[in-house]
TORTI-863480 format. One record per atom (N, C-alpha, C): x, y, z; residue in one letter; chain; residue number from 1; atom name. Coordinates in nm, 4 decimals. Example, Ala and Ser with C-alpha at 12.3 -4.5 7.8 and 13.67 -1.06 7.14 Angstrom:
BEGIN
PT  1.3190  -0.5690  0.7800  a  A  1  N
PT  1.2300  -0.4500  0.7800  a  A  1  CA
PT  1.3200  -0.3300  0.7800  a  A  1  C
PT  1.2850  -0.2250  0.7080  s  A  2  N
PT  1.3670  -0.1060  0.7140  s  A  2  CA
PT  1.2900  0.0030  0.7870  s  A  2  C
END
This chain:
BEGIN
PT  2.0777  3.1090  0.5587  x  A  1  N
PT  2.0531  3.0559  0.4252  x  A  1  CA
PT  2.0091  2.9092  0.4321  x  A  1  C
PT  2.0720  2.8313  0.5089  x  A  2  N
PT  2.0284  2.6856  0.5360  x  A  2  CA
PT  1.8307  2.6618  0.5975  x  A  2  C
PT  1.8216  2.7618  0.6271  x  A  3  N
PT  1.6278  2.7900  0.6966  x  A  3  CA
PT  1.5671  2.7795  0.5585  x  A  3  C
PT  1.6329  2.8554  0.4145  x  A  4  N
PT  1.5807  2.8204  0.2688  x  A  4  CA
PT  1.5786  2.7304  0.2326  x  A  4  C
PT  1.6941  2.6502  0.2354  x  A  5  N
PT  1.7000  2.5406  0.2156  x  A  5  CA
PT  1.6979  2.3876  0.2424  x  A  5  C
PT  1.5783  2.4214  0.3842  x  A  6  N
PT  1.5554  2.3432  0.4188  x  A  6  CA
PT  1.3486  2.3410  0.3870  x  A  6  C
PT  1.3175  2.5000  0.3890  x  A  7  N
PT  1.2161  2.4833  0.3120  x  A  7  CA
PT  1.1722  2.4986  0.1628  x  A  7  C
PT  1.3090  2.5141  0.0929  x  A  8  N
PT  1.2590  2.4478  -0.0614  x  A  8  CA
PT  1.2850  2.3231  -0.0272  x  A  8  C
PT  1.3322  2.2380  0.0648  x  A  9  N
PT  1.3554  2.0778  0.0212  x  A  9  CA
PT  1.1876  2.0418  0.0830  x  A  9  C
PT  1.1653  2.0883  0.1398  x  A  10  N
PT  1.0527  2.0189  0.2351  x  A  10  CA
PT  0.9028  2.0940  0.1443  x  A  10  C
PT  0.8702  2.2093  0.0905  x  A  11  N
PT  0.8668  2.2259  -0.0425  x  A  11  CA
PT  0.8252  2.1276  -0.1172  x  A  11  C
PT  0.9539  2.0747  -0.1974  x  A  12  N
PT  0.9674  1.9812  -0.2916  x  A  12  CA
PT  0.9068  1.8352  -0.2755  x  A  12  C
PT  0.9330  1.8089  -0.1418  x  A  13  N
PT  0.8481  1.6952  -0.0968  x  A  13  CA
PT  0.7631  1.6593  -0.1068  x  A  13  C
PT  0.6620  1.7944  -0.0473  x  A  14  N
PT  0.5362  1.8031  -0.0415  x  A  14  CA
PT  0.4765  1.7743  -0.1694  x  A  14  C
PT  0.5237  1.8409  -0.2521  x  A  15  N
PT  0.4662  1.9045  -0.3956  x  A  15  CA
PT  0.4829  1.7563  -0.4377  x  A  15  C
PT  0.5499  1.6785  -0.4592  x  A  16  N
PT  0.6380  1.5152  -0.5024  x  A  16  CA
PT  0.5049  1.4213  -0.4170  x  A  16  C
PT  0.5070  1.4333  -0.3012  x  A  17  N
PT  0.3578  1.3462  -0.2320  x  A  17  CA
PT  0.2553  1.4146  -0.2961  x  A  17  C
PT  0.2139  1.5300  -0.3152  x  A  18  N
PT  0.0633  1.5864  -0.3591  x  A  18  CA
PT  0.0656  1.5362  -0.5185  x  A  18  C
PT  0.1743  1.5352  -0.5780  x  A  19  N
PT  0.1455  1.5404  -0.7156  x  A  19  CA
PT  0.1170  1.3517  -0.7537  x  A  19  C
PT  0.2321  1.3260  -0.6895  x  A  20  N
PT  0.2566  1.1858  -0.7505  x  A  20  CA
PT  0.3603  1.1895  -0.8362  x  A  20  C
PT  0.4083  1.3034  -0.8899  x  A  21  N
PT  0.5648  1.2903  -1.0021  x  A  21  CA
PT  0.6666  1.2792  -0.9299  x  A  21  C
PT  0.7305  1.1469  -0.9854  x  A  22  N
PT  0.8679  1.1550  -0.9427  x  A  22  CA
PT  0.9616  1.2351  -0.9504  x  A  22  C
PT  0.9314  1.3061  -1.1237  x  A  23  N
PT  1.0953  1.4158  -1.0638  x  A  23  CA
PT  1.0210  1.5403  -1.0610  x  A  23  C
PT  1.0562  1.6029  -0.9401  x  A  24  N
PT  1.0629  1.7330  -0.8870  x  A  24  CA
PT  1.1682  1.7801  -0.7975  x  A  24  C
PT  1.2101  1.9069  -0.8474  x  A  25  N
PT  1.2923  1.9916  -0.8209  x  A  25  CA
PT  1.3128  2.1091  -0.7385  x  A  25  C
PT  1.3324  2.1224  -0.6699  x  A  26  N
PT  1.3681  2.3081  -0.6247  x  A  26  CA
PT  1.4639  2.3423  -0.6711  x  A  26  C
PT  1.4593  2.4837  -0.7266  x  A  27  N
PT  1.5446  2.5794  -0.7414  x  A  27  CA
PT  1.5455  2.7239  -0.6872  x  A  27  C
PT  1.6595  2.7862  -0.6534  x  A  28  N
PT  1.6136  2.9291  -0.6186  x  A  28  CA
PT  1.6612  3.0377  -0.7771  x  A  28  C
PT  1.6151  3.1201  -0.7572  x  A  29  N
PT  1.6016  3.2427  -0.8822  x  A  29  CA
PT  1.7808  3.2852  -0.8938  x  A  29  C
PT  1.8063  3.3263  -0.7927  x  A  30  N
PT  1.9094  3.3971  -0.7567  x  A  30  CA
PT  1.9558  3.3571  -0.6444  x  A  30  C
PT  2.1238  3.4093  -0.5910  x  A  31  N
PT  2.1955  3.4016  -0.4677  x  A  31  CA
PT  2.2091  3.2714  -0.4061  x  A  31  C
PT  2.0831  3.1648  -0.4043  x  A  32  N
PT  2.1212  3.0145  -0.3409  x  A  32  CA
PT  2.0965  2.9446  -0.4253  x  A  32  C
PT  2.1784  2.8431  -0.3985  x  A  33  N
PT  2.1579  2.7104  -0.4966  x  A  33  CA
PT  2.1352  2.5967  -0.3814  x  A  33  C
PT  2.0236  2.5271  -0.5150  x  A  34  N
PT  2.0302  2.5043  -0.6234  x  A  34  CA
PT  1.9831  2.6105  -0.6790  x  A  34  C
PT  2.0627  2.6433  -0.8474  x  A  35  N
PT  1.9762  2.7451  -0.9259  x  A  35  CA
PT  1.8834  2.7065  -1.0290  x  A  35  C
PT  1.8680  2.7197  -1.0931  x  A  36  N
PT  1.7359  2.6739  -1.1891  x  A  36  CA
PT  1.8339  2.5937  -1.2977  x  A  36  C
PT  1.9386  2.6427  -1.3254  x  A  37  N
PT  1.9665  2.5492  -1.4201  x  A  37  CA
PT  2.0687  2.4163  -1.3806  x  A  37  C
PT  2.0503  2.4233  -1.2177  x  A  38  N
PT  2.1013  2.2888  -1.1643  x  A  38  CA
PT  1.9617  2.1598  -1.2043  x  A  38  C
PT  1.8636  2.2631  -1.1252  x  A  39  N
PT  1.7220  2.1619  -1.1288  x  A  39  CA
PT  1.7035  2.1283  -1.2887  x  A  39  C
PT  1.7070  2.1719  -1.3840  x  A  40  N
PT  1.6794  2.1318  -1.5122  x  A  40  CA
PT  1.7778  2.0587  -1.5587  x  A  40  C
PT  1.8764  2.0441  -1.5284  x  A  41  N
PT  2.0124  1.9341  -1.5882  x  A  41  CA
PT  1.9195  1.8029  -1.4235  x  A  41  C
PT  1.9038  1.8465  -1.3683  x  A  42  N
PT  1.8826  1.6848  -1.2535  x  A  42  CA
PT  1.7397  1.6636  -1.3153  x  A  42  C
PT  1.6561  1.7504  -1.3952  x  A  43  N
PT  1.5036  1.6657  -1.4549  x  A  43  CA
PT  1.5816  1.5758  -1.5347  x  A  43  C
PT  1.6553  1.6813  -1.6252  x  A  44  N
PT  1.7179  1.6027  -1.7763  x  A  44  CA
PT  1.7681  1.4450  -1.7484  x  A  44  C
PT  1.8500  1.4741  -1.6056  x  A  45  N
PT  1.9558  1.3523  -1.5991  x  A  45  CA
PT  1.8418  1.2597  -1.5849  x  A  45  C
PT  1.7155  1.2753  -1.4786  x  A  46  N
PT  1.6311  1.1577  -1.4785  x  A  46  CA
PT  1.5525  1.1454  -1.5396  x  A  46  C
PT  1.5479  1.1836  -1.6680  x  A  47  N
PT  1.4734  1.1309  -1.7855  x  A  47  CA
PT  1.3755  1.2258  -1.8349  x  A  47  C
PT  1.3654  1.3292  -1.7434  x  A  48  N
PT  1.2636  1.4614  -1.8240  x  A  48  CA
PT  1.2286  1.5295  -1.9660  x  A  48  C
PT  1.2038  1.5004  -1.9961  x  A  49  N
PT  1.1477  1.5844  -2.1652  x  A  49  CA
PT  1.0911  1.6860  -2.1732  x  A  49  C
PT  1.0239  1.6767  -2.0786  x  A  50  N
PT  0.8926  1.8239  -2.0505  x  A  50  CA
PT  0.9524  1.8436  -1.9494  x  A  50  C
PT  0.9877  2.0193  -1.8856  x  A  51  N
PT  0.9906  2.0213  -1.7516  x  A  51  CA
PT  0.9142  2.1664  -1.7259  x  A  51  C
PT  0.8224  2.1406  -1.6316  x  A  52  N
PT  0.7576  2.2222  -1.5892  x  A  52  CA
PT  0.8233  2.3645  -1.4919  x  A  52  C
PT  0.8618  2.4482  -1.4957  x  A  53  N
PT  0.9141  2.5699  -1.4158  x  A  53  CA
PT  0.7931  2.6547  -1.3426  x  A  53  C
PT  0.7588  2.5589  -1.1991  x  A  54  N
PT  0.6405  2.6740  -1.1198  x  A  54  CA
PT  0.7367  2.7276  -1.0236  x  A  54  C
PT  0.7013  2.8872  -1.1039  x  A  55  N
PT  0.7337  2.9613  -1.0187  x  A  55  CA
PT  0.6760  2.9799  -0.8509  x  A  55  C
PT  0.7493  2.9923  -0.7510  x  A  56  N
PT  0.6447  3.0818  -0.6328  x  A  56  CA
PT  0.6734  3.1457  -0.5932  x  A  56  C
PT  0.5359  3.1984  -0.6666  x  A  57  N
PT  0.5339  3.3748  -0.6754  x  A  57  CA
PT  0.3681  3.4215  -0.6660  x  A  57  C
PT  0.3669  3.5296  -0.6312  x  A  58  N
PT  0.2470  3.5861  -0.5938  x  A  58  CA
PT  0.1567  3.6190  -0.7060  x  A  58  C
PT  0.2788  3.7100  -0.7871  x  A  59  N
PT  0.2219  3.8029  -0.8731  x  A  59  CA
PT  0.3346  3.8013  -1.0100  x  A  59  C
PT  0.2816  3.8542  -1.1125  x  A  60  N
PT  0.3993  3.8130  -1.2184  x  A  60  CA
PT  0.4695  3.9720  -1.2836  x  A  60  C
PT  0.5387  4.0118  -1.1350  x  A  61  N
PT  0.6515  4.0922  -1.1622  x  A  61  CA
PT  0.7203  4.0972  -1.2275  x  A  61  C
PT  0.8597  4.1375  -1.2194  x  A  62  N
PT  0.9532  4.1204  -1.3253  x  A  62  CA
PT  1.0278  4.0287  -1.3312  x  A  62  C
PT  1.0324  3.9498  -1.2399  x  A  63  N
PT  1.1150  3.8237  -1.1942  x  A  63  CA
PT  1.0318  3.7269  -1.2693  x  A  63  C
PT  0.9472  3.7035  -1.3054  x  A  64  N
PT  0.8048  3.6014  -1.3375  x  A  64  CA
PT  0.8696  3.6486  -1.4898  x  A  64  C
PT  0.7814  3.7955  -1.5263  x  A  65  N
PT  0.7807  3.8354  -1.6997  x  A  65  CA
PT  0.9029  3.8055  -1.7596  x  A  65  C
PT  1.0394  3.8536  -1.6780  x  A  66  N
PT  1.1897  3.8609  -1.7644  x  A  66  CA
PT  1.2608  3.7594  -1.7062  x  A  66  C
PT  1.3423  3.7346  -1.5851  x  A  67  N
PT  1.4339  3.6709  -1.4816  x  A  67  CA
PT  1.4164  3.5068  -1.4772  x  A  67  C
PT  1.2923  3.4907  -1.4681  x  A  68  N
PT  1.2594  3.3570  -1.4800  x  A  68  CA
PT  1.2849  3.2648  -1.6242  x  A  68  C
PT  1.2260  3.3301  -1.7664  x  A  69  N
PT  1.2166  3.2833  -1.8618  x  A  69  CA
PT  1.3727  3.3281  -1.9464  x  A  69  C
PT  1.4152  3.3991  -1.8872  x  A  70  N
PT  1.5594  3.4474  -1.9232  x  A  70  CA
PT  1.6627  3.3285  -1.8773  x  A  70  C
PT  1.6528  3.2871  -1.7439  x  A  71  N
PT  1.7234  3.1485  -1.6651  x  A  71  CA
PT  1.6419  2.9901  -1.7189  x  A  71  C
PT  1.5567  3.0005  -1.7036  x  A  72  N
PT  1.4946  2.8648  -1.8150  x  A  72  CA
PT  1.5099  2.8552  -1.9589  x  A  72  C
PT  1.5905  2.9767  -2.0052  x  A  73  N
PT  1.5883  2.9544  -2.1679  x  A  73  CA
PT  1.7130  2.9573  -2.1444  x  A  73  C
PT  1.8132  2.9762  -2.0939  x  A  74  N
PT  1.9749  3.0060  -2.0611  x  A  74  CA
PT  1.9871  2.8180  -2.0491  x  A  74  C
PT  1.9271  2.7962  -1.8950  x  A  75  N
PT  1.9452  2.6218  -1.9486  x  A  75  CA
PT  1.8602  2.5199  -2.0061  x  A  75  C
PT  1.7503  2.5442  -2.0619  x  A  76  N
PT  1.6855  2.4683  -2.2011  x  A  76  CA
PT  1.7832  2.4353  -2.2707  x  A  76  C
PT  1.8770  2.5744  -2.3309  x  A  77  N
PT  2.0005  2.5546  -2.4189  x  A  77  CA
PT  2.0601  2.4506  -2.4119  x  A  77  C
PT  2.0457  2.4411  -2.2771  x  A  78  N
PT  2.2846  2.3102  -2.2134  x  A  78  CA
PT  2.1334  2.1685  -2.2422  x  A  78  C
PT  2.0112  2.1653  -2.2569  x  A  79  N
PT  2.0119  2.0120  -2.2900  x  A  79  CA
PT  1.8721  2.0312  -2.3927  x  A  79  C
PT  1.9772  1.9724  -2.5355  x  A  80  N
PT  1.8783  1.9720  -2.6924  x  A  80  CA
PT  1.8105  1.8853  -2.6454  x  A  80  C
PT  1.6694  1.8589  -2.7077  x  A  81  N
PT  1.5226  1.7667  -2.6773  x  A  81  CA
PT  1.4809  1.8066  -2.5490  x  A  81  C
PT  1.4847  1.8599  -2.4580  x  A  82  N
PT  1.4302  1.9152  -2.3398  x  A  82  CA
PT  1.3189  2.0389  -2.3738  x  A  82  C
PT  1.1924  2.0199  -2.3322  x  A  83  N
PT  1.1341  2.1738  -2.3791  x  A  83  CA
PT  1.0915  2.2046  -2.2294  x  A  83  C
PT  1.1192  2.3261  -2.1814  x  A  84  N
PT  1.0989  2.3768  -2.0475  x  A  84  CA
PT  0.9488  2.4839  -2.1104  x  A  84  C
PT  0.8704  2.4917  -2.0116  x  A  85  N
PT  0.7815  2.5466  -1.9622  x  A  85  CA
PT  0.7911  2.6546  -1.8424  x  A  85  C
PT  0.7346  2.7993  -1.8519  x  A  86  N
PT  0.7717  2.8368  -1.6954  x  A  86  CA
PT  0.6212  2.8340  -1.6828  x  A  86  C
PT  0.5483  2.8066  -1.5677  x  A  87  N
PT  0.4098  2.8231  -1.5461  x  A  87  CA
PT  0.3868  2.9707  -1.4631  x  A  87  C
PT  0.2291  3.0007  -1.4823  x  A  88  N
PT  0.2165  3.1087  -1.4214  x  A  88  CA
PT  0.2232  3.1175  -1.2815  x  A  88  C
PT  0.2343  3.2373  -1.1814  x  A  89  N
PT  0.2438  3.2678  -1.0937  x  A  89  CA
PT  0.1446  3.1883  -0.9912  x  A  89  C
PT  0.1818  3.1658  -0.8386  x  A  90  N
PT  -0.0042  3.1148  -0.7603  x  A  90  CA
PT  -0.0923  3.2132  -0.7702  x  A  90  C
PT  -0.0431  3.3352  -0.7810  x  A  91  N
PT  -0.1565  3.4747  -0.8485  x  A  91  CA
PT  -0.3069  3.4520  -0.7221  x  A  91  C
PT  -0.4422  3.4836  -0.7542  x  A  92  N
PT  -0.5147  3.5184  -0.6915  x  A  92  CA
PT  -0.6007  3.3622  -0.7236  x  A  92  C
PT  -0.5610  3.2853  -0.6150  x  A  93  N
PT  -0.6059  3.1658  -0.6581  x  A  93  CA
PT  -0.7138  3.1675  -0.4948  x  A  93  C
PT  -0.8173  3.1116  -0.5248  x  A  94  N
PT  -0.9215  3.1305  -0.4012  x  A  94  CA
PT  -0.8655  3.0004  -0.2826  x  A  94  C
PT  -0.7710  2.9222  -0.3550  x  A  95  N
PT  -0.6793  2.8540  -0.2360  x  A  95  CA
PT  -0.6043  2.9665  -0.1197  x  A  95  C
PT  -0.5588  3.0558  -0.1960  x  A  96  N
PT  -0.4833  3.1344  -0.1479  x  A  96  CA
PT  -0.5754  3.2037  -0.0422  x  A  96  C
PT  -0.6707  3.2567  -0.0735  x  A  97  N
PT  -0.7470  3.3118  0.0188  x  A  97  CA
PT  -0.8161  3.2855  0.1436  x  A  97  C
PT  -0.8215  3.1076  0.1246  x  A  98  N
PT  -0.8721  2.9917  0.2446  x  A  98  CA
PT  -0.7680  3.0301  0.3032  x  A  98  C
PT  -0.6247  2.9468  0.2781  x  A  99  N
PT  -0.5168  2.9801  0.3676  x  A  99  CA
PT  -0.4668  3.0736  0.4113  x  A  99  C
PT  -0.4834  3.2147  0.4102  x  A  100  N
PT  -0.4538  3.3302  0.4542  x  A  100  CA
PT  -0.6119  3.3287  0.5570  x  A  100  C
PT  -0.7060  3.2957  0.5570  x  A  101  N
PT  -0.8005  3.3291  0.6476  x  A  101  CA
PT  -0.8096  3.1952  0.7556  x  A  101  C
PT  -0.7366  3.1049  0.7062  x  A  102  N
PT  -0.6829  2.9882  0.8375  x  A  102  CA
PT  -0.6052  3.0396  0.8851  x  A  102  C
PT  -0.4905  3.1676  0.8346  x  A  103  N
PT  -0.4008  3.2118  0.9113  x  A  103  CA
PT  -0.4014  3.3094  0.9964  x  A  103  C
PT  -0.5212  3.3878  0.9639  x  A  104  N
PT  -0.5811  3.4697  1.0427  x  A  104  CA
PT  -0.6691  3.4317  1.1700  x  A  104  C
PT  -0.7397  3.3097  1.1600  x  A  105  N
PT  -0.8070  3.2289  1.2305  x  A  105  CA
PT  -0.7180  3.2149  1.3622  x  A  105  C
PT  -0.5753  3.1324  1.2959  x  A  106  N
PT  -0.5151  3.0876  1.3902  x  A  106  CA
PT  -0.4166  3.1856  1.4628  x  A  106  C
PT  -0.4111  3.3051  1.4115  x  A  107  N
PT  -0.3614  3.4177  1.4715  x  A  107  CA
PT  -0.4811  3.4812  1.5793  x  A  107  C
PT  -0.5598  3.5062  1.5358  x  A  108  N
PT  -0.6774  3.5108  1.6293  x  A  108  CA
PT  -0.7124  3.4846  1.7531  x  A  108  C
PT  -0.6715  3.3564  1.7987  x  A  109  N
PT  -0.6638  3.2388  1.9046  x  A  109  CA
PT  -0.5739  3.2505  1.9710  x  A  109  C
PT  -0.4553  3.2328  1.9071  x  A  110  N
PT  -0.3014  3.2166  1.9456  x  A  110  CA
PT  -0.2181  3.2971  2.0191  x  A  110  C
PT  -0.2553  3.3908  1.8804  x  A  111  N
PT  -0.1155  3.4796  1.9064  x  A  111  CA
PT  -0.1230  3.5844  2.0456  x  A  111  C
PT  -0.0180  3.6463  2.0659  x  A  112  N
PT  -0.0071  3.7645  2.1180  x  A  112  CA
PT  -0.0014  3.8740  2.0932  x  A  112  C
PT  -0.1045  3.9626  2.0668  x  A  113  N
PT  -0.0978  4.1194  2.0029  x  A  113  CA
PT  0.0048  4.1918  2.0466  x  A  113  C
PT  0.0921  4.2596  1.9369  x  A  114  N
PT  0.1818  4.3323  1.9286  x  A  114  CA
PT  0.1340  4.5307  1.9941  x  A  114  C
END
């Protein structure tokens, strides 16, 4: 469990250098924490008003349609003036498709066939 949570922190980093926003969060859905409504009380505490909820996720299953907006509206509740957002899925983004064919690239070269 600590291998998760060492790549939602590193994750979060990234996303915090690429973006330029100071507050960003990880949360997990279920089973590890932080859970989502830890990360939305730590936007709140540092001054958040808007908080953005990107999911990552592929595709917008049931975890995306129900699970997600079910746990972001559960803690929207615990802080009045906060309006949470869940954003859509990374879905079929042509980023996605570069990096899966760098990964193939570098499997190509590398690896050892099974």
């Amino acid at each position: 469990m600590w291998k998760a949570l060492l790549m939602l922190n590193l994750t979060v980093i990234a996303i915090r250098e690429t973006s330029g926003r100071q507050i960003v969060e990880g949360a997990h859905m279920e089973i590890a924490e932080p859970t989502i409504a830890d990360a939305v009380r730590k936007c709140a505490s540092a001054g958040a008003t808007t908080i953005v909820v990107a999911p990552y996720f592929l595709s917008r299953g049931r975890h995306i349609q129900e699970d997600i907006p079910a746990l972001v509206a559960a803690a929207q509740e615990q802080h009045p003036g906060v309006n949470c957002i869940v954003a859509e899925p990374i879905g079929l983004d042509p980023l996605m498709a570069q990096l899966i064919e760098m990964r193939v690239q570098t499997a190509s070269t590398t690896a050892t066939a099974y």
